[in-house]
C-alpha positions in Angstrom: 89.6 105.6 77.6 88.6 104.8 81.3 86.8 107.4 82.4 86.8 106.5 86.0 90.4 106.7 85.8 90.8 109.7 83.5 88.6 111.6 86.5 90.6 110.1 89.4 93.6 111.5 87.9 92.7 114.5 87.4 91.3 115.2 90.2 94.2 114.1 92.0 96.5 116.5 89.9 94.5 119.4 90.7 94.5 118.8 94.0 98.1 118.6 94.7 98.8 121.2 91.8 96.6 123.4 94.4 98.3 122.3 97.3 101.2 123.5 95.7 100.5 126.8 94.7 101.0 126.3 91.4 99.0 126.9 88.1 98.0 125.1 85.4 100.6 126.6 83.2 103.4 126.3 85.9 102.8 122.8 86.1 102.7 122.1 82.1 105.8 124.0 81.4 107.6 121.9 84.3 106.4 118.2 82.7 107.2 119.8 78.9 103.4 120.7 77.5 101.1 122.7 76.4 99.1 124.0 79.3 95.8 123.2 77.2 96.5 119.6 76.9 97.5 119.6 80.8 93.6 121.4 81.6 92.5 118.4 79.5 94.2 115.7 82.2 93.1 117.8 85.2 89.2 117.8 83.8 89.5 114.1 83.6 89.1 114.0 78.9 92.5 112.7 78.5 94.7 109.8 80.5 98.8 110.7 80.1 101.2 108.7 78.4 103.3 106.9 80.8 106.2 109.1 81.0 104.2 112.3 81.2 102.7 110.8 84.0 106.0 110.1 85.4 106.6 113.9 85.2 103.5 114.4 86.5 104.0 112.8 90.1 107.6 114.0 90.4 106.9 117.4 90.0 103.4 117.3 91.8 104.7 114.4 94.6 102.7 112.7 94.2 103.2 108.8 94.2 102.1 106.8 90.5 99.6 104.3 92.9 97.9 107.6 94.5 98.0 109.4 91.3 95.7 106.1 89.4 93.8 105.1 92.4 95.2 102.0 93.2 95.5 102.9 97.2 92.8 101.7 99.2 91.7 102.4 102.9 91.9 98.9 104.3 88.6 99.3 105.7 86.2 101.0 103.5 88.4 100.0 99.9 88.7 103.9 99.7 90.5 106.8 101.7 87.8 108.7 103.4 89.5 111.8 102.6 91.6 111.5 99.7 93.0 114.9 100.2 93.9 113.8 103.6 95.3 110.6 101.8 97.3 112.3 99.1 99.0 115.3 101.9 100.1 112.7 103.9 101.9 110.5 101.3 103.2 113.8 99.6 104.9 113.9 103.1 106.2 110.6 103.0 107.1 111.0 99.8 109.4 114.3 100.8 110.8 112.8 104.0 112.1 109.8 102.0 114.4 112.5 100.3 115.7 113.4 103.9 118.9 112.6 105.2 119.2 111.7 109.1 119.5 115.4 110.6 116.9 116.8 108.3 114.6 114.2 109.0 114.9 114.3 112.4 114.6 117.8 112.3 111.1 117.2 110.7 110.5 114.7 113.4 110.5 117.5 116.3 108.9 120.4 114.0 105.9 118.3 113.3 106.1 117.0 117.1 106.1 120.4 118.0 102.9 121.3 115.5 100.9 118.5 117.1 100.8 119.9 120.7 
């Protein structure tokens, strides 16, 4: 197993699982297993099988390259704040799903929350 990996992951899983409100449990009944087995991802012992992983990033949006590491800050060859890193994709990742109105809806709300 890659441990580096294995960590990454889990990491990134709690972190949007947080972000999200949700519990362990919550999140292990929504992919389909046992919220043991889902404790063991988020502590970084176990690496998901492919489609579990899948799942995973639907129901924590959260892309598949954020979710194993492979996105890199151009600069450093790391984010320098992965949870910075991770919100702001999740956000792509949401406004993707938008049609026109809604999304320019999201347009003026977040201009409106920079001010």
């Amino acid at each position: 197993m890659n441990e580096q990996l294995a960590t990454h992951l889990g990491a990134i899983a709690r972190l949007a699982r947080e972000q999200m409100s949700l519990t362990q449990v919550q999140v292990a009944e929504r992919v389909g297993m046992a919220s043991a087995v889902y404790s063991r991802i988020e502590r970084g012992h176990m690496i998901p099988s492919v489609e579990t992983l899948k799942k995973l990033c639907i129901e924590l949006m959260v892309s598949p390259e954020d979710m194993m590491g492979l996105t890199e800050s151009p600069d450093r060859g790391a984010p320098t704040r992965p949870e910075d890193d991770v919100t702001l994709r999740r956000l792509l990742f949401l406004a993707r799903k938008l049609d026109a109105a809604k999304l320019d809806a999201l347009v003026r709300i977040t201009t409106e929350l920079a001010r």
